[in-house]
PyMOL CGO cylinders between C-alpha atoms (Angstrom):
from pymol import cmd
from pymol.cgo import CYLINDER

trace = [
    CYLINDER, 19.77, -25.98, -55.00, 18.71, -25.65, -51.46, 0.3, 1, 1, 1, 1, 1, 1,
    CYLINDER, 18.71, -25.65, -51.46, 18.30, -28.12, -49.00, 0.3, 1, 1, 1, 1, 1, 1,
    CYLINDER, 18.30, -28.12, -49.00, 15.55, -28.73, -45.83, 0.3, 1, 1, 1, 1, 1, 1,
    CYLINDER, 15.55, -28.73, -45.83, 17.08, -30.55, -43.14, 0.3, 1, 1, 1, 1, 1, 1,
    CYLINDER, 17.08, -30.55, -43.14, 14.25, -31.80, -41.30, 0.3, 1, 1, 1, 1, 1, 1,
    CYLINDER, 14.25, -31.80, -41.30, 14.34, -33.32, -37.83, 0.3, 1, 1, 1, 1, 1, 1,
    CYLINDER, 14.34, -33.32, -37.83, 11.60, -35.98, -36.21, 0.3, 1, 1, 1, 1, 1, 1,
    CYLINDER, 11.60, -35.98, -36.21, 11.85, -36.47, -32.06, 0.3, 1, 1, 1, 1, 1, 1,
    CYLINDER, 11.85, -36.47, -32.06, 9.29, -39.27, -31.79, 0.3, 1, 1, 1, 1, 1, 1,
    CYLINDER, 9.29, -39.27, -31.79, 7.35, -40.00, -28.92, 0.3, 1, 1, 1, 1, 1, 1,
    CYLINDER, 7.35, -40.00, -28.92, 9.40, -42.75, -26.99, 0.3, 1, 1, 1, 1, 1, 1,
    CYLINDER, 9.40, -42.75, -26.99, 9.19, -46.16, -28.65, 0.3, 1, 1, 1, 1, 1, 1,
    CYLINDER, 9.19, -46.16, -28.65, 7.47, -44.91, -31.78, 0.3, 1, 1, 1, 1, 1, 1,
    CYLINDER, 7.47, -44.91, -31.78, 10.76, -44.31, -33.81, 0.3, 1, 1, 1, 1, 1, 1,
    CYLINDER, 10.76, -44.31, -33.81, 10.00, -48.22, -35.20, 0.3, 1, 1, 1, 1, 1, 1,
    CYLINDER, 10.00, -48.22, -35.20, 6.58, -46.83, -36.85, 0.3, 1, 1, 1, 1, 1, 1,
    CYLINDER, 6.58, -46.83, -36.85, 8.08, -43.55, -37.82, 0.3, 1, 1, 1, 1, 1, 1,
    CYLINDER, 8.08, -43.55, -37.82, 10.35, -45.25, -40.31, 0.3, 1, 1, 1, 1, 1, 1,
    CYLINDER, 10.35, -45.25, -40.31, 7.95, -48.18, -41.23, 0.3, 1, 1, 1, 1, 1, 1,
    CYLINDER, 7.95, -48.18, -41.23, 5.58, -45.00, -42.48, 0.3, 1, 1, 1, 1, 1, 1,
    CYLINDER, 5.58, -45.00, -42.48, 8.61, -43.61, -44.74, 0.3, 1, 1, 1, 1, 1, 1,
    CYLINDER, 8.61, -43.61, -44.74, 10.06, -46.77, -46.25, 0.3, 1, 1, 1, 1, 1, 1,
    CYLINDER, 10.06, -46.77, -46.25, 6.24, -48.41, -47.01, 0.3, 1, 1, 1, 1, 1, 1,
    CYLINDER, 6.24, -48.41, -47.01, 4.46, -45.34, -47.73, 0.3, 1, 1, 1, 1, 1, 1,
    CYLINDER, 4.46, -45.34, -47.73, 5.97, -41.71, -47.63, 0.3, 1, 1, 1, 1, 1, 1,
    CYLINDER, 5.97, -41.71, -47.63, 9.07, -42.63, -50.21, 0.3, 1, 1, 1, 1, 1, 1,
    CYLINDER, 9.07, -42.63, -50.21, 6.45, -44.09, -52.85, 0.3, 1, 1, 1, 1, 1, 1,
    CYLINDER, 6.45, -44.09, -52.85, 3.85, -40.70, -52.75, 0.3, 1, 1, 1, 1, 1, 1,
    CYLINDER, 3.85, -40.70, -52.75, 6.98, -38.45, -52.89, 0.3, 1, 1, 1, 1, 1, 1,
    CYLINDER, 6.98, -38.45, -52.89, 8.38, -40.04, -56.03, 0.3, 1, 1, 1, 1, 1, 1,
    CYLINDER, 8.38, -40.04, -56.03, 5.01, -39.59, -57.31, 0.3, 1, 1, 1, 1, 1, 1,
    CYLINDER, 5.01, -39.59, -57.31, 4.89, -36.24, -56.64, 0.3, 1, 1, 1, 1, 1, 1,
    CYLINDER, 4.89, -36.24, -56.64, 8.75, -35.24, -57.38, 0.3, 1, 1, 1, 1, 1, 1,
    CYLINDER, 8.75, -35.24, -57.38, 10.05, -34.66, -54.01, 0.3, 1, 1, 1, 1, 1, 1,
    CYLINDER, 10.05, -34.66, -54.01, 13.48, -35.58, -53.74, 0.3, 1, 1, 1, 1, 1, 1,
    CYLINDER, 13.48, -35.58, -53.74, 14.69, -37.22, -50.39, 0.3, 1, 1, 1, 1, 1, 1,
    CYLINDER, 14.69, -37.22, -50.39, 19.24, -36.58, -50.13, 0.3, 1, 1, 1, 1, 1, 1,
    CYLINDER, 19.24, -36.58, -50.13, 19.91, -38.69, -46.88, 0.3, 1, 1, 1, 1, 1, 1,
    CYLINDER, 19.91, -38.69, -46.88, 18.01, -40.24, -43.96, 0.3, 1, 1, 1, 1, 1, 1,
    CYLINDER, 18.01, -40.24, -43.96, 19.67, -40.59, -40.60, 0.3, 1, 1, 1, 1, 1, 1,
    CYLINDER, 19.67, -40.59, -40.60, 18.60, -41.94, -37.02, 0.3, 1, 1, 1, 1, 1, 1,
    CYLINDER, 18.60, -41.94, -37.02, 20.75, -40.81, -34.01, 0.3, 1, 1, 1, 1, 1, 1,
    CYLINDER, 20.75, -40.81, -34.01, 23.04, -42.92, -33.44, 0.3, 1, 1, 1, 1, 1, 1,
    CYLINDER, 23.04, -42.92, -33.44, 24.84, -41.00, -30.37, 0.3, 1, 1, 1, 1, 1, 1,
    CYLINDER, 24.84, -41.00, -30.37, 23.29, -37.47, -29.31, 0.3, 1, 1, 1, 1, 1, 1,
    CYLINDER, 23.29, -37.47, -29.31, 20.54, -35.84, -27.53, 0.3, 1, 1, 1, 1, 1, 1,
    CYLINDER, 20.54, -35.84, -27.53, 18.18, -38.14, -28.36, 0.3, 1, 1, 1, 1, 1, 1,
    CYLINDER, 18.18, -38.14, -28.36, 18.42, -41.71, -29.54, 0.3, 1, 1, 1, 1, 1, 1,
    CYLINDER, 18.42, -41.71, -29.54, 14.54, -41.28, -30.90, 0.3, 1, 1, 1, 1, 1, 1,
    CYLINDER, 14.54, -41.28, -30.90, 15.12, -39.01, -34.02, 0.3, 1, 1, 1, 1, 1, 1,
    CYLINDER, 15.12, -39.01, -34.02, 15.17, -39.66, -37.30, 0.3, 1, 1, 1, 1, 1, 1,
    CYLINDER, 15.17, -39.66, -37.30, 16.58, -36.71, -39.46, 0.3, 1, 1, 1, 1, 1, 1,
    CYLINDER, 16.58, -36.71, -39.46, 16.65, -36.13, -42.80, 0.3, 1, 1, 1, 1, 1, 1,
    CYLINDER, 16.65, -36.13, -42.80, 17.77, -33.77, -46.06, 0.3, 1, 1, 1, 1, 1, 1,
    CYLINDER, 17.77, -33.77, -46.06, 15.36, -32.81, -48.93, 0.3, 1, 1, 1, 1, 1, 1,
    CYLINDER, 15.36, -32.81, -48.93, 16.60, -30.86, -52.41, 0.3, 1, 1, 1, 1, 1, 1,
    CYLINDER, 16.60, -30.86, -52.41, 14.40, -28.92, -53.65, 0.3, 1, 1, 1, 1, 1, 1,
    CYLINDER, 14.40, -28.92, -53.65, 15.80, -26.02, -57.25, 0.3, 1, 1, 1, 1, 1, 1,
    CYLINDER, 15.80, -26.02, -57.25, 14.13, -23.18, -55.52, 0.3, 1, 1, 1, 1, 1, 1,
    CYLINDER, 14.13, -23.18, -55.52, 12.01, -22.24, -52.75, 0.3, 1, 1, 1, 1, 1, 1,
    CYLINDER, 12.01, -22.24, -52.75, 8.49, -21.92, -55.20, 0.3, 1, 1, 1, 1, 1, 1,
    CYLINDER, 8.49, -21.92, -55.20, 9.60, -25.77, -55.96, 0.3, 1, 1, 1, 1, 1, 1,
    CYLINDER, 9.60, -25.77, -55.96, 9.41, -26.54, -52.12, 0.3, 1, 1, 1, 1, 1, 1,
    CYLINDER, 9.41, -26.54, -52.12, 6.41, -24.62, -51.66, 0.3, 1, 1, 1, 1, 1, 1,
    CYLINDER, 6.41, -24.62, -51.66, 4.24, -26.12, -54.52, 0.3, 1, 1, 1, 1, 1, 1,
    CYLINDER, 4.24, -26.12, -54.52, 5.10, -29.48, -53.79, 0.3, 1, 1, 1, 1, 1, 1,
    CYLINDER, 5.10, -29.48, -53.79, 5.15, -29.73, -50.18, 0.3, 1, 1, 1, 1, 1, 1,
    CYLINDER, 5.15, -29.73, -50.18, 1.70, -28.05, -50.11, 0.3, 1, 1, 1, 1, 1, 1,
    CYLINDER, 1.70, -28.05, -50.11, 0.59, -31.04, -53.14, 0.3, 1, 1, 1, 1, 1, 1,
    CYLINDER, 0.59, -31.04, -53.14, 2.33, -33.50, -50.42, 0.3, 1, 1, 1, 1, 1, 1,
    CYLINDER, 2.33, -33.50, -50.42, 0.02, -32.04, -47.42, 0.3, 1, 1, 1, 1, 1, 1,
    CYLINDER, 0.02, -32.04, -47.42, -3.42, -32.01, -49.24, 0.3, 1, 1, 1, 1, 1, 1,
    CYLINDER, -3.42, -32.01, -49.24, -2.28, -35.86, -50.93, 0.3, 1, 1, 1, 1, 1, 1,
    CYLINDER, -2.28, -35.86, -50.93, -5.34, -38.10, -50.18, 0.3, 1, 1, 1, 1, 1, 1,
    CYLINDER, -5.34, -38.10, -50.18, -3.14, -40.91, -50.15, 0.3, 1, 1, 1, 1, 1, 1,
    CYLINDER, -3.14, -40.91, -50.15, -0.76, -39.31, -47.71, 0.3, 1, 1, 1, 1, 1, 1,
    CYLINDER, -0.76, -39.31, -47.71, -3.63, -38.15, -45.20, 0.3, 1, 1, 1, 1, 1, 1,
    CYLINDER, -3.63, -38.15, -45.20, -4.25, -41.65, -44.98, 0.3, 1, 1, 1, 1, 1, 1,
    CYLINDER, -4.25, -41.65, -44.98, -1.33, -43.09, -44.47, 0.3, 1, 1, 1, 1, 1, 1,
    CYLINDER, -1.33, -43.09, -44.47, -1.07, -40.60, -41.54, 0.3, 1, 1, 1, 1, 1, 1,
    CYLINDER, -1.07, -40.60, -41.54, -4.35, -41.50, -39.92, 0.3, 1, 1, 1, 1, 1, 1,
    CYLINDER, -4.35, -41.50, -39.92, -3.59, -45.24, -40.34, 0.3, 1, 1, 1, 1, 1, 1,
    CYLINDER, -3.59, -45.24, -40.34, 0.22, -45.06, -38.54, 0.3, 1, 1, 1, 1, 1, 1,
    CYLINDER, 0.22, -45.06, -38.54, -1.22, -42.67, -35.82, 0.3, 1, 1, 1, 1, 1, 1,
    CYLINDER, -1.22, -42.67, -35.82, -4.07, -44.70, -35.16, 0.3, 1, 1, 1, 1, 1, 1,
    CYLINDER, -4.07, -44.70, -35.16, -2.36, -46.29, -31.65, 0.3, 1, 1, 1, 1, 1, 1,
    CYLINDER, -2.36, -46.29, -31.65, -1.16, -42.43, -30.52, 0.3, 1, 1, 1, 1, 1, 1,
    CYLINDER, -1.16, -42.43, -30.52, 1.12, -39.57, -32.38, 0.3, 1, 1, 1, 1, 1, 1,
    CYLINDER, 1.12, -39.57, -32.38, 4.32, -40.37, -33.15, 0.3, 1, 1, 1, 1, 1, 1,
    CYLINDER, 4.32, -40.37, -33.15, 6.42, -37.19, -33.18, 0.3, 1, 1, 1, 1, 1, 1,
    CYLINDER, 6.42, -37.19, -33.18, 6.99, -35.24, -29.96, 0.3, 1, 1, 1, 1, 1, 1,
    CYLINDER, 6.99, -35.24, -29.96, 8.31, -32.12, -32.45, 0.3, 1, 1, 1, 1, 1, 1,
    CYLINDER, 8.31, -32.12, -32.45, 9.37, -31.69, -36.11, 0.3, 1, 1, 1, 1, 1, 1,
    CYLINDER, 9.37, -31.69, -36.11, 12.11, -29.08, -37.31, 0.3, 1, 1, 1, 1, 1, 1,
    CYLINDER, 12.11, -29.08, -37.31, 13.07, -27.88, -40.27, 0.3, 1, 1, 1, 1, 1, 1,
    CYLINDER, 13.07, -27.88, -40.27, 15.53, -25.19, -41.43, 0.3, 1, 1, 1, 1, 1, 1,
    CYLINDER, 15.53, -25.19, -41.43, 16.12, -24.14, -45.22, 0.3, 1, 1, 1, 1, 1, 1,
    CYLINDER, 16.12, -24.14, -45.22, 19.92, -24.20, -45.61, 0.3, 1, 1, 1, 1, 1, 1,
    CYLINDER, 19.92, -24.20, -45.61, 21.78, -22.41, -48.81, 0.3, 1, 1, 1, 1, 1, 1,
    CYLINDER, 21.78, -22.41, -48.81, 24.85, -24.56, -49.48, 0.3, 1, 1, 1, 1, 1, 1,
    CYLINDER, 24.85, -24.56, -49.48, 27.99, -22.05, -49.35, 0.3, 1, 1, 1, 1, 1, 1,
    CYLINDER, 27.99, -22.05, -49.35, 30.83, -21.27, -52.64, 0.3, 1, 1, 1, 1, 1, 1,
    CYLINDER, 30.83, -21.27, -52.64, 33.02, -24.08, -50.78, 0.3, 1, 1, 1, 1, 1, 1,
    CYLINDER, 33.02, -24.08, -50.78, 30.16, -26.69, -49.84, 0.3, 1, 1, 1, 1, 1, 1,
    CYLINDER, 30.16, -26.69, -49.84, 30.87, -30.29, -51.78, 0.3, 1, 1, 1, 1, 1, 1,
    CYLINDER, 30.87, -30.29, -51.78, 27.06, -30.26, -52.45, 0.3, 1, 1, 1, 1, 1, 1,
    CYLINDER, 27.06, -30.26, -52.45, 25.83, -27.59, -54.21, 0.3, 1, 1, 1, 1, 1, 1,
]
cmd.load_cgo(trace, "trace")
């Protein structure tokens, strides 16, 4: 198993849209499509009170590859986008790493 940890810095005051978009819309296609969400997280004290972050698990990194891609190019999910963006952007920045739990790690 290997995990993305993905991290959203919205555009200031857009964090409120950036989570209406996953828990109406973006949860839903993924299940369709297979994409398994671990954990969601805003900032609660950091850098930046406007992040959400988040973990995805995906068996391999052909798994990630094939169904992030199907994710991109979902009709359904281009949509979606256009429609939450259509009062501005609502990231700043995304980042994501592609971490490889270790022998000791209580997820695996």
């Amino acid at each position: 198993m290997i995990y993305e940890l993905r991290i959203y810095r919205t555009v200031p005051g857009r964090l409120p849209a950036l989570l209406a978009r996953f828990q109406n819309h973006t949860l839903r296609i993924w299940d369709r499509l297979g994409i398994r969400q671990a954990g969601f997280w805003t900032t609660l004290v950091g850098e930046s009170s406007s992040d959400l972050t988040y973990l995805l698990a995906w068996a391999s990194l052909a798994e990630r590859e094939q169904k992030w891609a199907a994710f991109m190019a979902d009709p359904e999910w281009q949509q979606v986008r256009a429609d939450s963006e259509q009062d501005g952007p609502i990231n700043l920045n995304v980042s994501n790493q592609l971490l490889a739990p270790t022998a000791f790690s209580a997820v695996g």
